[in-house]
KEBAZA-746474 format. One line per field, with one value per residue (C-alpha): x, y, z. Coordinates in steps of 0.25 Angstrom, whole numbers, plus 5000, padded with zeros to 4 digits. Layout:
! KEBAZA-746474
east: c(X, ...);
north: c(Y, ...);
up: c(Z, ...);
! end
This chain:
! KEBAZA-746474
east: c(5150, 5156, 5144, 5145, 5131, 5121, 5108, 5114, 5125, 5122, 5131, 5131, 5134, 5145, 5136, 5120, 5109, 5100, 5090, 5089, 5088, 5099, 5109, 5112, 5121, 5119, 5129, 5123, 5110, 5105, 5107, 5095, 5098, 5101, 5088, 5081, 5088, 5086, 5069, 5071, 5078, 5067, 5055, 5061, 5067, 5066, 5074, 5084, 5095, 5105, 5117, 5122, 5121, 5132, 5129, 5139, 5134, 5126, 5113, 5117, 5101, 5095, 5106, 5102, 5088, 5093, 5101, 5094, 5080, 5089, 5096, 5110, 5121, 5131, 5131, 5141, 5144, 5153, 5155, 5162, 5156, 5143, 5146, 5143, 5129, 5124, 5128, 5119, 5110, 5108, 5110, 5097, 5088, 5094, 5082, 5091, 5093, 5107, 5115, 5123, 5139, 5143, 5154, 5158, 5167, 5172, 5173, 5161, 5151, 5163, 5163, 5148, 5150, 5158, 5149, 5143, 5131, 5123, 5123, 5129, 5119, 5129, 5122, 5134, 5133, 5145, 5159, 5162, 5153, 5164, 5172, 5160, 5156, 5169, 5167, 5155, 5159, 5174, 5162, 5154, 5142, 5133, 5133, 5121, 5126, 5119, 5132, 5135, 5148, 5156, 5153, 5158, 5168, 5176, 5172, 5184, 5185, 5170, 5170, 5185, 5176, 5161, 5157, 5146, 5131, 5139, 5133, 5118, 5115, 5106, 5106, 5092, 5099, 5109, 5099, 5088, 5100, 5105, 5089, 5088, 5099, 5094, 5086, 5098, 5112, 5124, 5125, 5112, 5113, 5115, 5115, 5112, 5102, 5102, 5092, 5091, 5082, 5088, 5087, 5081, 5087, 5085, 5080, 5090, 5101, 5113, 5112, 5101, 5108, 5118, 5108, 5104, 5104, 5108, 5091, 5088, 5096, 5095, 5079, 5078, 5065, 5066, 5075, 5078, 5093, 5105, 5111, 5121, 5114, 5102, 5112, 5119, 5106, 5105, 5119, 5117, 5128, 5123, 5119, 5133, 5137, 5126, 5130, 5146, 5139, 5131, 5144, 5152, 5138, 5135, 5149, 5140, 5150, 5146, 5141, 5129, 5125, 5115, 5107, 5095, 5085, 5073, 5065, 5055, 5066, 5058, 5066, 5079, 5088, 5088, 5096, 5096, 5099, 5103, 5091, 5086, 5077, 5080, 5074, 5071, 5070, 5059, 5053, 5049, 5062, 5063, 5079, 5072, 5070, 5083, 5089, 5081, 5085, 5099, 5097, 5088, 5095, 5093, 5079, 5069, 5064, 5048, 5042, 5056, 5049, 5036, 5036, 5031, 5016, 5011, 4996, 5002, 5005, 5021, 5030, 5044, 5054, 5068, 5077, 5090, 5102, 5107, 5121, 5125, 5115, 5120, 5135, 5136, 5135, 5143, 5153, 5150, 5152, 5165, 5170, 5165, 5174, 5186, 5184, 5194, 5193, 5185, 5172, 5176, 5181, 5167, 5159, 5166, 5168, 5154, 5150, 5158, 5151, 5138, 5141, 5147, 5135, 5126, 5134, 5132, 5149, 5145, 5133, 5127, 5132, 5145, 5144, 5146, 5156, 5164, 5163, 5168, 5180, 5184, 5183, 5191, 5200, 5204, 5210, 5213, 5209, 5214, 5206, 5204, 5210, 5218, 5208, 5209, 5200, 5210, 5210, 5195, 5197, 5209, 5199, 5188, 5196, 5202, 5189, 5180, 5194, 5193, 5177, 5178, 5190, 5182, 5167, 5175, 5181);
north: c(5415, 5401, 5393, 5378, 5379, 5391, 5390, 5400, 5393, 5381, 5370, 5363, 5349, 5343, 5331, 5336, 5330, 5342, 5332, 5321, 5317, 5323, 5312, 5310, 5301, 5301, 5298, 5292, 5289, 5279, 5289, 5300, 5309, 5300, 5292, 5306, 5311, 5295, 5300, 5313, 5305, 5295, 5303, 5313, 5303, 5315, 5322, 5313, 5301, 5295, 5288, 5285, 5281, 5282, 5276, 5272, 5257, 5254, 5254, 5245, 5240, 5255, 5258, 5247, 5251, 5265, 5264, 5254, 5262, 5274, 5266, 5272, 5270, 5268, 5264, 5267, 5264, 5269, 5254, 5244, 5233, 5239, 5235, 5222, 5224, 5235, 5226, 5215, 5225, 5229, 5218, 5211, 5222, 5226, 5218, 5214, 5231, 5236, 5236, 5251, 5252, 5253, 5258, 5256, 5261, 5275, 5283, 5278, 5289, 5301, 5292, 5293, 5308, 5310, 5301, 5307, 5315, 5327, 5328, 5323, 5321, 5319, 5311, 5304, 5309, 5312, 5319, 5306, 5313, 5323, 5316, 5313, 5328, 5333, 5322, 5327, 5342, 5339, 5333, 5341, 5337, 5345, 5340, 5338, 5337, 5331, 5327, 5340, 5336, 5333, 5350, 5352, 5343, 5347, 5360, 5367, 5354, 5355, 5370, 5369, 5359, 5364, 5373, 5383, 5378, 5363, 5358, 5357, 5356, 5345, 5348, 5353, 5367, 5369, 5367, 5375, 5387, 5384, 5387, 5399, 5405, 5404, 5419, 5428, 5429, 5424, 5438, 5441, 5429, 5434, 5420, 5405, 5400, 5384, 5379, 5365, 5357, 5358, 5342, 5336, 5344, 5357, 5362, 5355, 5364, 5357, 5351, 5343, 5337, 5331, 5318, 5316, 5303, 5297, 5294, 5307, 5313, 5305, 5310, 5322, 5328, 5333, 5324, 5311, 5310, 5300, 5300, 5307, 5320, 5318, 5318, 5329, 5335, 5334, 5340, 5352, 5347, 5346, 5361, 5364, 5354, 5363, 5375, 5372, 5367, 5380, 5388, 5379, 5379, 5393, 5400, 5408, 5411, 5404, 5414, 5416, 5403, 5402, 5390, 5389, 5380, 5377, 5363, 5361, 5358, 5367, 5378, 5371, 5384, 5400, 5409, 5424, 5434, 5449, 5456, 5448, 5436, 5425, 5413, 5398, 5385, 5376, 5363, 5352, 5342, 5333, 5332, 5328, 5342, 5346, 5333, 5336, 5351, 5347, 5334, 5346, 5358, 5368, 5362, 5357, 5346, 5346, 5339, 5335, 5337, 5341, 5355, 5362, 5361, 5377, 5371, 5367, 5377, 5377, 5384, 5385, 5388, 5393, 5392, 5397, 5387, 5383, 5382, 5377, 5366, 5364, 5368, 5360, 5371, 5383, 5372, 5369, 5383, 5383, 5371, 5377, 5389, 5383, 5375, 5365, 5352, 5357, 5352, 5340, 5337, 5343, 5334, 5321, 5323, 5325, 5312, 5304, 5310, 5310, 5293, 5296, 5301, 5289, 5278, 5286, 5289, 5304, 5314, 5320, 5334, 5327, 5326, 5341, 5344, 5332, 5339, 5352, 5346, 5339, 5350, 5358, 5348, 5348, 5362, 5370, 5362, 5360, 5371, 5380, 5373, 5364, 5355, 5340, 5329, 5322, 5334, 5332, 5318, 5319, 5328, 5320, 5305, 5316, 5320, 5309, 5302, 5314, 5315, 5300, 5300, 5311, 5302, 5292, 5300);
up: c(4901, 4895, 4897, 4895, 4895, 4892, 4883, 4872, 4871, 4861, 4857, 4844, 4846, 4837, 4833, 4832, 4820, 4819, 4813, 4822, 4836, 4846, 4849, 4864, 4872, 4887, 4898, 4910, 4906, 4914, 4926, 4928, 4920, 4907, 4910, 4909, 4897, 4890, 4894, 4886, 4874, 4873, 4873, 4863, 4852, 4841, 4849, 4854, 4851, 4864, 4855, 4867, 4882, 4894, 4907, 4922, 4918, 4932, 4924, 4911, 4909, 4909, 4900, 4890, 4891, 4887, 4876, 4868, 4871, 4865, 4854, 4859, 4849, 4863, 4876, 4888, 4902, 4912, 4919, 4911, 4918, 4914, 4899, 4898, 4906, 4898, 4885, 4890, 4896, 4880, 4873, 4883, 4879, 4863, 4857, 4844, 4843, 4841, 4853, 4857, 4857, 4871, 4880, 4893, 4902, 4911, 4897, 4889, 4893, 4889, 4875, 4873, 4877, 4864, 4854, 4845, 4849, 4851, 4867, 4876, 4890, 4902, 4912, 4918, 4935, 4940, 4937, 4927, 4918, 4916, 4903, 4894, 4897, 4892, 4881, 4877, 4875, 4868, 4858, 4856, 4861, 4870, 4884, 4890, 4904, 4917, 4922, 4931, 4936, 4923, 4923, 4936, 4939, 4924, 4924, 4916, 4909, 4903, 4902, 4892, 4883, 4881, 4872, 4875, 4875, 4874, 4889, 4890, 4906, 4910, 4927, 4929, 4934, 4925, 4913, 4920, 4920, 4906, 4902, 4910, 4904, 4890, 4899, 4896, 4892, 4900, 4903, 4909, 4920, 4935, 4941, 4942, 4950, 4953, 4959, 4968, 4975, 4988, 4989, 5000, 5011, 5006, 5020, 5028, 5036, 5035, 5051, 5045, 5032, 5041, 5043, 5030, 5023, 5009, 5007, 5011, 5002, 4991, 4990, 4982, 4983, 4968, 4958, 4957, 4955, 4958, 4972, 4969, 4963, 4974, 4985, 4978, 4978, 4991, 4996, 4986, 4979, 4965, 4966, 4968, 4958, 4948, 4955, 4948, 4936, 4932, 4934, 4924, 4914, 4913, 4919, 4930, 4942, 4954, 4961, 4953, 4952, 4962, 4970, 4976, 4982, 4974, 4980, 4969, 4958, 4948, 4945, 4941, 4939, 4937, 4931, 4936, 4927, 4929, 4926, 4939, 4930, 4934, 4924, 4929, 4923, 4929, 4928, 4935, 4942, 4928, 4922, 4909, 4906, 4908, 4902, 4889, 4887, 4888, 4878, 4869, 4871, 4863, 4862, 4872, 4874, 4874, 4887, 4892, 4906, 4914, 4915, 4928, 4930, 4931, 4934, 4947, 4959, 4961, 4972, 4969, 4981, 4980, 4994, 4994, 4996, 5010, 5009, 5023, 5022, 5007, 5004, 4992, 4983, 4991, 4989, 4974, 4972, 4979, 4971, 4958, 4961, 4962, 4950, 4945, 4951, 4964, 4957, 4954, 4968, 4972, 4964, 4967, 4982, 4983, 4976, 4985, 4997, 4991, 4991, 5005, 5009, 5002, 5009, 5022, 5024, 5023, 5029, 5021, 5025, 5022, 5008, 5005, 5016, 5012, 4998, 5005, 5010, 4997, 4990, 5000, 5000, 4986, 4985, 4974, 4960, 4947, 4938, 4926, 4912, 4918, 4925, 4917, 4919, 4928, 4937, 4937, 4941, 4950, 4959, 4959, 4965, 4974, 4979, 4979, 4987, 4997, 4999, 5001, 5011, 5017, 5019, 5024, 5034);
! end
């Protein structure tokens, strides 16, 4: 296996101080997952250093608060017309202390992603994340990546710039996996087995999905999440989105990677391994944890999270996946298969349907057989080597055009 990420694999950053506190910068961290990992920092300042922050620009006062609270060095956002308020923004609550450099504009997070660092967390949501990934690993750093779809949309392109052990995964599957792992060699592993919630409609058939609405789906009974992700959650999307994901992590074919159904969200992923073991990561629903192995890795970070409460009687269920009612991740597997520009179409079709679906032009049974046709649609894709950023793009404005033409319809 040429695993981008495997815990006997470990990278050595091109920039690290053995001696001092790990330097971060963190892209996207006014969104959940950069307010989760900002938590982690702060209560283990020993441990921990952010040098520099990135976010889209919608939240410029949280962002002040947050880089003068971590004494950042820079300061970035996505928005041009957020560059003024988020200077104001600072200067209002700088108290006379020195005020951080800051960028703006569609490429500042990929700069920060090259500065000078230990890690790199990739916070960023969607396939925009994609160029400061690849800036991070032409780097050197160690990519801490929350940001699933830089993965799968730029597959190829990621896989011909990391180095073993260089990616750190921070989804709460893909780091559950990349624990379970350290059970045996690469060798010794039969299959994947990725677990999911099942959202809110796990027990629906897909008759009775046909009348649900955006509130409905947007209230996952589990994690709290953007609307995106939740409605992801919802449609099983997201498994098939982590489903590609583990394959291009750990280079296990597609089929033996494995999904099934487990409501409690304590067992986040298993891995089987020949002999018939199979070893599972568990923990209460909290992304801290897995924020903070991927901020610590090789070390952990003591009291990160609550761990389960053995005092207490506990029953955990595991329900095989109904792929009629849910054909997101049959599909996922498809599209992984073919490779090339096919995710990428996948990924970006889907997020114009999921805000279809939100503004009420689509049902939600809509949202993953409006995918289906995209994909369909977009035939044979650019793969192997040859794939280029510009193909990447080129695809996606293709089939966010289609999925779109397609809701309106």
């Amino acid at each position: 296996m040429n695993s981008l990420a495997h815990p006997q694999s470990r990278f050595t950053p091109a920039v690290q101080d053995p001696d001092g506190p790990r330097e971060l910068v963190i892209l996207g961290s006014t969104g959940s997952i950069g307010t989760q990992a900002i938590d982690v920092v702060l209560r283990n300042p020993d441990r921990f250093e952010v040098v520099a922050l990135s976010a889209a620009g919608g939240r410029v006062e949280l962002l002040a608060e947050q880089a003068l609270a971590l004494g950042v060095r820079t300061v970035a956002v996505a928005d041009p017309a957020a560059e003024a308020p988020l200077r104001a923004a600072l200067a209002a609550r700088a108290g006379g202390a020195a005020l951080p450099e800051v960028l703006a504009g569609p490429d500042a997070a990929t700069e920060l992603a090259a500065t000078e660092c230990h890690s790199v967390l990739n916070g960023i949501t969607g396939s925009i994340g994609l160029a400061p990934t690849l800036a991070a690993l032409r780097a050197g750093r160690v990519l801490v990546l929350a940001n699933k779809e830089s993965l799968i949309v730029g597959g190829p392109l990621v896989k011909a710039v990391a180095r073993p052990g260089q990616i750190v995964p921070v989804d709460s599957e893909h780091a559950a996996l990349f624990q379970a792992l350290a059970g045996g060699t690469r060798a010794e592993v039969r299959k994947l087995v990725v677990t999911a919630s099942g959202g809110p409609f796990r027990n629906r058939t897909r008759e009775q999905l046909a009348g649900v609405t955006p509130s409905e789906a947007l209230a996952h009974p589990t994690w709290a999440m953007g609307p995106v992700v939740t409605i992801n959650s919802a449609t099983l999307v997201n498994k098939g989105l982590e489903v590609i994901e583990a394959h291009l992590l750990y280079d296990v074919p597609f089929d033996r990677i494995e999904v099934v159904v487990h409501p409690q969200s304590v067992v986040h992923s298993m891995v089987e391994f020949t002999d018939g073991s199979t070893l599972a990561q568990a923990s209460p629903p909290d992304m801290r944890m897995p924020i903070a192995l991927g901020l610590g890795w090789p070390d952990r970070v003591p009291d990160a999270a609550p761990g389960c409460d053995w005092t207490k009687a506990a029953t955990w269920e595991f329900f095989p996946l109904d792929d009629a009612a849910f054909p997101a991740v049959e599909l996922a597997r498809e599209v992984g298969t073919l490779g090339g520009t096919a995710p990428a179409v996948f990924n970006a079709a889907n997020e114009e349907c999921v805000d279809a679906f939100l503004n009420g032009a689509l049902p939600f049974t809509g949202i993953v057989d409006t995918v289906a046709k995209v994909v369909a649609e977009h035939g044979t894709p650019a793969a192997g080597t040859s794939l280029t950023v510009e193909d990447v793009l080129q695809a996606e404005h293709w089939a966010r055009t289609r999925a779109r033409e397609l809701a309106a319809g």
